[in-house]
C-alpha positions as CSV (number, residue, x, y, z in Angstrom):
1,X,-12.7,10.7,73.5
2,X,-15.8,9.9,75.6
3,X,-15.3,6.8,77.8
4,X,-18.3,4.8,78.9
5,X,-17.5,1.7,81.2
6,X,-14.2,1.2,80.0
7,X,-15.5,1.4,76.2
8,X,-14.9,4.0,73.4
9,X,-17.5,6.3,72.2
10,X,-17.7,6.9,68.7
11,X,-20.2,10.1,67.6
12,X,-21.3,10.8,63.9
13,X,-23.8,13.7,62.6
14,X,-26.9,12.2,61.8
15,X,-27.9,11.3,57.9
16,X,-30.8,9.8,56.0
17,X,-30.7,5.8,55.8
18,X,-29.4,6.3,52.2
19,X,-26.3,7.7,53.4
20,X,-26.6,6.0,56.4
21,X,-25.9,2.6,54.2
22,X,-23.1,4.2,51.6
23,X,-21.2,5.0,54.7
24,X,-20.8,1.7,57.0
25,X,-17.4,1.5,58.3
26,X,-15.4,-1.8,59.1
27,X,-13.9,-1.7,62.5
28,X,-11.2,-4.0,63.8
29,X,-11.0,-5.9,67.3
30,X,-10.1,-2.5,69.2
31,X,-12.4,-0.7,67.2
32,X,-10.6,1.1,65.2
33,X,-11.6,2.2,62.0
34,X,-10.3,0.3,58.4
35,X,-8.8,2.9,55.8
36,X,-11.1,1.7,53.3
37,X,-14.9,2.3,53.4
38,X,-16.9,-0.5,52.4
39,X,-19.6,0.4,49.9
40,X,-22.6,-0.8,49.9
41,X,-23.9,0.2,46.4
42,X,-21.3,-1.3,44.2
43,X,-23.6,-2.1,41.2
44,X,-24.1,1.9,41.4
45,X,-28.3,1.4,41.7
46,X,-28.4,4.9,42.9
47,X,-28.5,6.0,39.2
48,X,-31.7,3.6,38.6
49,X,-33.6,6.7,38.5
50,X,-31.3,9.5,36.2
51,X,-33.2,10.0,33.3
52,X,-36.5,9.6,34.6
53,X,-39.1,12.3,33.5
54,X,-41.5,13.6,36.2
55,X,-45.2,14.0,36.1
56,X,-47.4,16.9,37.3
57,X,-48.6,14.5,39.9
58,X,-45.0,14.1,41.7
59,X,-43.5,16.6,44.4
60,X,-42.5,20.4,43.3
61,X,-38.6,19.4,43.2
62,X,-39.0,16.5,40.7
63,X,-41.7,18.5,38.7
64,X,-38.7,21.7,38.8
65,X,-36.1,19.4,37.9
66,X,-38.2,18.1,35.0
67,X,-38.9,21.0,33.4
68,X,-35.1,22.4,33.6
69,X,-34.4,19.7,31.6
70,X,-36.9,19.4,28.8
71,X,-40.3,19.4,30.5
72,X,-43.0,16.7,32.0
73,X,-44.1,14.0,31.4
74,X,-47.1,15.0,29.7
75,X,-45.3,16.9,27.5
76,X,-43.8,14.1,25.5
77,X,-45.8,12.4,22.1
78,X,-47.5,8.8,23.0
79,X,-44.7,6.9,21.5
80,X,-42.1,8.3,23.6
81,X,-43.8,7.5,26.6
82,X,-43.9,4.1,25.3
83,X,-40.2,3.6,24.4
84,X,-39.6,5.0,28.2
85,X,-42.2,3.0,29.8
86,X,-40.7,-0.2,28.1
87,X,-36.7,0.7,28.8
88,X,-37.4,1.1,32.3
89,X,-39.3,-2.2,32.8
90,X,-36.4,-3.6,31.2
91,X,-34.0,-2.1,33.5
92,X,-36.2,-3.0,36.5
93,X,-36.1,-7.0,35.7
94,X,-32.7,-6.9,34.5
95,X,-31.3,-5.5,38.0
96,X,-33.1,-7.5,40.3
97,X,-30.4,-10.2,39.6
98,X,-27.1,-9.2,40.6
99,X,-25.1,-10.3,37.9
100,X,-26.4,-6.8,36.5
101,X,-25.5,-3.3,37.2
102,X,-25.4,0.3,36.2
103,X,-22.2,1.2,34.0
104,X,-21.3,4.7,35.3
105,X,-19.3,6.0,32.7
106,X,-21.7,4.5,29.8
107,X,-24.8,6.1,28.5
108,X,-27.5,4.4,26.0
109,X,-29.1,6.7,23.6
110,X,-32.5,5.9,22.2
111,X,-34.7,7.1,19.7
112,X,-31.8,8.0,17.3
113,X,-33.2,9.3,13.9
114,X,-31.9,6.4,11.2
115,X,-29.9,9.3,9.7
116,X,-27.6,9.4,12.4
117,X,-24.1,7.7,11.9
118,X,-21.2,7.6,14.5
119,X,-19.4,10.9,13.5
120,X,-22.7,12.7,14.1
121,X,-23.3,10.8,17.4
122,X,-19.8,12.2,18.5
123,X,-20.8,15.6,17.7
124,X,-23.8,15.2,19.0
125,X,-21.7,14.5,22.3
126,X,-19.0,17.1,22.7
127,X,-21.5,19.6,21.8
128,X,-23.5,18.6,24.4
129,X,-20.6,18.1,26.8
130,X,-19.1,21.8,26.2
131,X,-23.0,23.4,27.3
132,X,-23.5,20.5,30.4
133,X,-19.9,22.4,31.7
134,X,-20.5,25.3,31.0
135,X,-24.0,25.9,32.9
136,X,-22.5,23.2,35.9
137,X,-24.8,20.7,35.5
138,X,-22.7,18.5,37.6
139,X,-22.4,19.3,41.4
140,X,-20.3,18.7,44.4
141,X,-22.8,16.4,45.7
142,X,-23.3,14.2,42.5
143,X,-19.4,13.7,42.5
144,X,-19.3,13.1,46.3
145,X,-22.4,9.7,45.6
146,X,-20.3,8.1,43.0
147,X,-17.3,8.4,45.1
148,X,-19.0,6.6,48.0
149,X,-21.2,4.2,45.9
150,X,-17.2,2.7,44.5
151,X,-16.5,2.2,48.0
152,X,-12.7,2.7,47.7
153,X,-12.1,5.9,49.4
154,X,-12.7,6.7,53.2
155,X,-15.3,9.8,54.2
156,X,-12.4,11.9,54.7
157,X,-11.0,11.6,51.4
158,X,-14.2,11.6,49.5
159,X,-14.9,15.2,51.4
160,X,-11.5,16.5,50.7
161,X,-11.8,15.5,47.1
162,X,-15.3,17.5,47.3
163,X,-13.3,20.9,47.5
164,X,-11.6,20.2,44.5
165,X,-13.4,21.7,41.4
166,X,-11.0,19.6,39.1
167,X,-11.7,16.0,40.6
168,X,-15.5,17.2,40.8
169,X,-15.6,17.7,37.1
170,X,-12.2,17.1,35.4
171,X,-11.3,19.4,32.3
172,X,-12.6,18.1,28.5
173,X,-9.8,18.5,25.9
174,X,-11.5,19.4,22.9
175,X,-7.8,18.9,20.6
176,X,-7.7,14.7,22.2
177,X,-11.6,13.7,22.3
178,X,-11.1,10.4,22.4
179,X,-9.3,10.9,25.9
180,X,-12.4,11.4,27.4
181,X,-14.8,10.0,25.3
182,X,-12.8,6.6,24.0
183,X,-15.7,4.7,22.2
184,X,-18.9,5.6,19.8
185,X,-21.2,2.7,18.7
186,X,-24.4,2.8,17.3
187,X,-26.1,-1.0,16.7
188,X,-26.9,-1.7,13.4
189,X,-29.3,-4.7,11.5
190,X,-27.2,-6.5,9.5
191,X,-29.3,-9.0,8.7
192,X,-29.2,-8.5,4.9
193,X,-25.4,-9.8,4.8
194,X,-24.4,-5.8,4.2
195,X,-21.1,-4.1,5.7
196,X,-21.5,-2.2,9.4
197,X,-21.0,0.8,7.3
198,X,-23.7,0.3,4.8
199,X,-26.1,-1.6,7.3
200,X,-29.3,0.1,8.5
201,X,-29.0,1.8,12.1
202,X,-31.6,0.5,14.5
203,X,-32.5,4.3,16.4
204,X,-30.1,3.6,19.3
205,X,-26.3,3.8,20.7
206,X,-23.8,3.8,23.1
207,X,-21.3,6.5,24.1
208,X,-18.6,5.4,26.7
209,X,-16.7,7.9,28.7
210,X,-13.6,7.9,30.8
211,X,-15.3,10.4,33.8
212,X,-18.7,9.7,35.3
213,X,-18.9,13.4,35.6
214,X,-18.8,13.8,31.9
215,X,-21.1,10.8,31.6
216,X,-23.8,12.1,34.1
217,X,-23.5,16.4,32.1
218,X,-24.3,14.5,28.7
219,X,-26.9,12.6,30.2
220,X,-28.8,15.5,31.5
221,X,-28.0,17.7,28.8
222,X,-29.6,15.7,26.1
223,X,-32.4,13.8,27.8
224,X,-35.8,14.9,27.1
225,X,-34.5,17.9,25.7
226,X,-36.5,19.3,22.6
227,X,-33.3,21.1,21.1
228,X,-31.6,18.3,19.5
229,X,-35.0,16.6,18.1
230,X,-34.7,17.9,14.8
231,X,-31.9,16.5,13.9
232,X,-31.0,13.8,15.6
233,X,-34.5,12.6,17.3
234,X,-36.4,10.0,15.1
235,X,-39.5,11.6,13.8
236,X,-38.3,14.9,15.2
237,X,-37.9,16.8,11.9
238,X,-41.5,16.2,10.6
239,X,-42.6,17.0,14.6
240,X,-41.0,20.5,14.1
241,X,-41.9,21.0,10.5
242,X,-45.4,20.7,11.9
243,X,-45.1,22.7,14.8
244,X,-43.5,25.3,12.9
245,X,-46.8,25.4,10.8
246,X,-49.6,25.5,13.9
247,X,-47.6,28.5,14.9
248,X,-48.3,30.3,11.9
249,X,-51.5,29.9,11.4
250,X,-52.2,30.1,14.5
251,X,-56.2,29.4,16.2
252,X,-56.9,27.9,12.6
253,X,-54.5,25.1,13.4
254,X,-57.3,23.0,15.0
255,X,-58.7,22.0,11.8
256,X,-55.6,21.4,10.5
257,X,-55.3,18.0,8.7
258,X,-52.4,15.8,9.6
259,X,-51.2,12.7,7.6
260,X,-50.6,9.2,9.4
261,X,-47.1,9.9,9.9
262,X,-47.9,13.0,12.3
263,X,-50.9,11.8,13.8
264,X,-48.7,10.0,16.8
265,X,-47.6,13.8,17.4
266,X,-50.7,15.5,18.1
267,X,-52.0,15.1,21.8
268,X,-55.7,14.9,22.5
269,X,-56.1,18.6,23.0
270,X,-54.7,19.3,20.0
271,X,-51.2,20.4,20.4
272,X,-48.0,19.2,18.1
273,X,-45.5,17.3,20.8
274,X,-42.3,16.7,19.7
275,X,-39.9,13.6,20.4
276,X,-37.1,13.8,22.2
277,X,-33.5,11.7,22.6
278,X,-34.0,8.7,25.4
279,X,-30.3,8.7,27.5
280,X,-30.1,6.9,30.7
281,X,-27.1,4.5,31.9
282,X,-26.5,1.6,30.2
283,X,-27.5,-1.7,32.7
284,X,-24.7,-4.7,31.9
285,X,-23.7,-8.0,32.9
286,X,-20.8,-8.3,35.0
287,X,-19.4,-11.2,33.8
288,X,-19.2,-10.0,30.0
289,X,-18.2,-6.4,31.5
290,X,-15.0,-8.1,32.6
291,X,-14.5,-10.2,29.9
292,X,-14.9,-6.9,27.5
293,X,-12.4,-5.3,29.9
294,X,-9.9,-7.9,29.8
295,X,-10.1,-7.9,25.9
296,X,-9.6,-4.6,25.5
297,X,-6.6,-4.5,28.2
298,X,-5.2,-7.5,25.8
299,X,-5.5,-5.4,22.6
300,X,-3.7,-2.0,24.6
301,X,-0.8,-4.5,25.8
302,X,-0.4,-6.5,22.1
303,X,-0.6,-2.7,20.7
304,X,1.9,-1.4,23.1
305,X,4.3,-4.6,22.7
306,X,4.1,-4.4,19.4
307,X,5.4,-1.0,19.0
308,X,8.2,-2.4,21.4
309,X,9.1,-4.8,18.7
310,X,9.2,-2.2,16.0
311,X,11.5,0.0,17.5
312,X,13.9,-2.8,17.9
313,X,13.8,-3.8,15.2
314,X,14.0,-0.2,12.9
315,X,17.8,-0.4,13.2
316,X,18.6,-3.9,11.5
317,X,15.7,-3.3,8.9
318,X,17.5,0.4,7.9
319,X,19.9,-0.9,5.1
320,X,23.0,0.8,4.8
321,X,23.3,2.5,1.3
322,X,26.9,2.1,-0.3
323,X,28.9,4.8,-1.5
324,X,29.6,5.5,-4.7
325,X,33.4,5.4,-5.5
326,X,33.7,9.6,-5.8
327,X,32.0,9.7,-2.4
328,X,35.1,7.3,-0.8
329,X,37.6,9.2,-2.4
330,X,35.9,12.7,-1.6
331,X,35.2,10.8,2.2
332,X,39.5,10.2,2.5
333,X,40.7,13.8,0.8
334,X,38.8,15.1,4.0
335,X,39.8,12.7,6.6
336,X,43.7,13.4,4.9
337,X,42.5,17.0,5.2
338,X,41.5,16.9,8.8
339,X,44.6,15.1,9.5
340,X,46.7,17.8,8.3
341,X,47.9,16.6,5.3
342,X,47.9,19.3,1.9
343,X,45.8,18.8,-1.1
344,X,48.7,18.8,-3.3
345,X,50.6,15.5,-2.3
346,X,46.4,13.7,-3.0
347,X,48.1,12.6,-5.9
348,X,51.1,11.3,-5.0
349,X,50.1,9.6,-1.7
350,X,47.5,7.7,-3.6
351,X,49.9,5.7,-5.9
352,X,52.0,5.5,-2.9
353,X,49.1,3.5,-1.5
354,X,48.3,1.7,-4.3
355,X,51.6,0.9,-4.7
356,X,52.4,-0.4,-1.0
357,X,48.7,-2.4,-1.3
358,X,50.1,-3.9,-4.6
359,X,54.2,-4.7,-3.9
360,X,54.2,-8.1,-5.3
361,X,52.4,-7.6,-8.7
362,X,55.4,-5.2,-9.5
363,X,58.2,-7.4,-8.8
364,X,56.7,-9.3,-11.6
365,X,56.5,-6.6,-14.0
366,X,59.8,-6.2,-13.9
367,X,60.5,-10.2,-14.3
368,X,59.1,-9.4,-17.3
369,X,60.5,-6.5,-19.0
370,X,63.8,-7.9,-18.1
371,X,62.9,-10.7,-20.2
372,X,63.6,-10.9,-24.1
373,X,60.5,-11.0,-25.8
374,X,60.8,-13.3,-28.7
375,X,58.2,-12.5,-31.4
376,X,56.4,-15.6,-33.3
377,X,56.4,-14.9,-37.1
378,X,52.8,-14.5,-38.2
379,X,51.4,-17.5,-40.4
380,X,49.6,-16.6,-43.2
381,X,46.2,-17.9,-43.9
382,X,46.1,-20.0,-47.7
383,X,43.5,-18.9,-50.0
384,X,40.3,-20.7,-49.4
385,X,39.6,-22.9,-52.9
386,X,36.6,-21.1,-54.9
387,X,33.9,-23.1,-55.2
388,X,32.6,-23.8,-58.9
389,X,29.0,-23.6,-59.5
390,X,28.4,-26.3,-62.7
391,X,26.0,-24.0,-63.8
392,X,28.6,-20.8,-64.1
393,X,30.9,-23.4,-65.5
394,X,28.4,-24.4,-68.2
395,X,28.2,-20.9,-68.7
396,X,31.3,-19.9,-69.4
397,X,31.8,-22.7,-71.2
398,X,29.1,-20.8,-74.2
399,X,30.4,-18.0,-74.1
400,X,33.9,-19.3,-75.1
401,X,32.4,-20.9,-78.0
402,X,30.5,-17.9,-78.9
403,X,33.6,-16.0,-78.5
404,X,35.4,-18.0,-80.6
405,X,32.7,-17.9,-83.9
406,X,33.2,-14.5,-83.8
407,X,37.1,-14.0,-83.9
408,X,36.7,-16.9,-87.1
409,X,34.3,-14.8,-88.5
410,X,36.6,-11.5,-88.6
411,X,39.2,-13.4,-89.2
412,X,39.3,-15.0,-92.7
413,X,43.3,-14.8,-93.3
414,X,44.7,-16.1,-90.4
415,X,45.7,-19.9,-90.8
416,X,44.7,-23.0,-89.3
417,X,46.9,-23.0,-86.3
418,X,45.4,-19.4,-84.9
419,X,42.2,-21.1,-85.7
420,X,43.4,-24.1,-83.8
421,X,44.5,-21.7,-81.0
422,X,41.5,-19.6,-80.6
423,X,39.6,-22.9,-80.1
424,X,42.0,-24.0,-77.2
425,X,41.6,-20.5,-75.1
426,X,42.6,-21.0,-71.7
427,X,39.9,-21.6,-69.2
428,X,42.5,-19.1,-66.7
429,X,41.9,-16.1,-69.2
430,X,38.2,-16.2,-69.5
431,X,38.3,-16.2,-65.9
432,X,40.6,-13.1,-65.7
433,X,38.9,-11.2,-68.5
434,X,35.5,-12.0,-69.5
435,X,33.1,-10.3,-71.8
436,X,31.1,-8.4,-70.3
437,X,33.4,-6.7,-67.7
């Protein structure tokens, strides 16, 4: 290199003081260059102005770049230049203390219709995502100021990653959205003690992106654009409605009469403007930044210990089903089979089994066969006594008597001692033979 005195001389191409700032470089005690660059735009204020919508007043670029995405500032109703006047105040105070900075890789969407839930904010995005790619919203030189801004690569590596189409703008994978775009919220009132579901949505969002790149498209694909007012825009549906009917009639329109609703539409000279969709990076705090970032890294490592756990689990939980006794015996005839064995001797070799398990329990069989079996005689069971009702007995008590009038009756001749006889008849023979069997 050039010596001067004894002394190194370092020569760089001359930049603006912006650059000039983003690329300050630590040098050692020989003067030597660090590896790492240190930046000196870490809360990423550089973006301050994305978003912003130019006046006729301002130079031709900013009036150009205006109107390629949506048009100037005179173009937009009164209530949208209120809403814009009011967020970047906002973002004005809140950065002036540095506990705040510019998210990269999160945008804030205002001015949502109320309609508008979280699946249509997501569709909202990749739609607007796929057209941002496709007409290369994002350059070279937009990838090349975030690069520097983070600090953590050196000049040379933040030009060689310049060249590379793929690190300027990394692909979108429409089949995994939630790779690029992880989270969709949209801030609701619940006030009234309802579910986040059911609760009113308050007209703005946030979208958060893995890539600033995709970030940065969305952002200048839906800002200030009047495409997307009609449906998503808050008051954009009636703008358009109203719009569509000026056009038809045409030079009568001017004496067209507009309700209260649509009056903040109509511009002095007459003309219907319509609203438009508010996106510009969401401003944070740091210190609730990192404590949202360490309680989503807690969640992803709980998630992914947890499906440790599971899998280690899964064999222990599996219980083993038993097998029914036709399945054992199906489960040896092909082990016995595989072992070379024929089908025939199944039989045979089974009772052999049984019979080598079991040697002891037949050796006392035959104890007992040898045996004499002596044969108890059988007692017999006496007759249980009948039991005599008194009334039956009383019973058959008349009848004998009545029995006994008749056989005198029919029986004139015979003497006294068949008389006698009939009397006495035998309780046993009533018993055996009664009258009315």
């Amino acid at each position: 290199g050039i010596m001067l005195k004894g002394r190194n001389i370092f020569i760089d191409l001359a930049v603006d003081r912006t650059t000039a700032s983003s690329l300050a470089v630590q040098r050692d005690a020989d003067g030597k260059p660090l590896k790492k660059m240190i930046g000196k735009d870490r809360r990423n204020l550089y973006l301050k102005n994305e978003g912003r919508v130019s006046s006729s007043t301002e130079s031709a670029a900013a009036i150009s770049a205006s109107a390629k995405h949506g048009g100037l500032w005179e173009d937009l109703p009164q209530s949208d230049r209120a809403k814009r006047e009011r967020a970047f105040a906002d973002k004005s105070t809140k950065l002036r203390s540095p506990l705040f900075f510019i998210n990269p890789t999160r945008l804030s969407i205002r001015n949502l219709a109320k309609h508008v839930n979280e699946a249509d904010l997501k569709r909202l995005v990749i739609g607007a995502l796929k057209k941002a790619l496709e007409h290369k919203l994002v350059t070279p030189n937009d990838a090349v100021a975030h690069w520097r801004a983070g600090g953590e690569l050196s000049h040379s590596e933040v030009m060689r990653r310049a060249t590379d189409p793929k690190l300027v703008t990394p692909v979108f994978n429409e089949k995994n959205t939630k790779e690029s775009i992880p989270s969709v919220f949209i801030d609701r009132d619940l006030s009234g003690g309802k579910k986040t579901v059911d609760a009113p949505s308050r007209g703005f969002g946030f979208v958060e992106f893995t890539h600033h790149a995709h970030a940065l498209a969305v952002l200048r694909q839906l800002n200030n654009n009047p495409i997307y007012s009609a449906e998503f825009a808050s008051g954009g549906k009636h703008a358009a409605e109203m719009l569509k009917q000026k056009r038809k009639k045409g030079k009568k329109a001017k004496n067209l009469k507009v309700d209260e609703s649509g009056a903040e539409f109509v511009g002095e000279d007459g003309n219907v403007r319509v609203p438009r969709l508010i996106v510009e990076f969401a401003v944070e705090n740091k210190v609730k930044a990192r404590q949202q970032a360490e309680r989503i890294a807690q969640k992803k490592a709980n998630k992914i210990k947890q499906k440790i756990e599971n899998k280690e689990k899964q064999p222990s939980d599996k219980k083993e089903k038993k097998k029914s006794r036709g399945a054992l015996q199906r489960a040896k005839k092909r082990a016995r089979k595989d072992a070379g064995e024929d089908a025939d001797t199944d039989g045979e070799n089974t009772e052999a089994i049984k019979n080598a398990k079991k040697p002891k329990t037949e050796e006392k069989d035959l104890t007992k066969a040898k045996a004499p079996v002596v044969t108890a005689p059988k007692l017999v069971k006496p007759p249980k006594k009948r039991k005599v009702d008194p009334r039956e007995e009383a019973l058959e008590d008349m009848i004998r008597s009545y029995k006994a009038s008749f056989s005198r009756g029919s029986e004139n001749d015979v003497g006294d001692k068949t008389a006698k006889e009939s009397k006495v008849i035998s309780k046993e023979k009533v018993v055996k033979k009664r009258w009315f069997e």
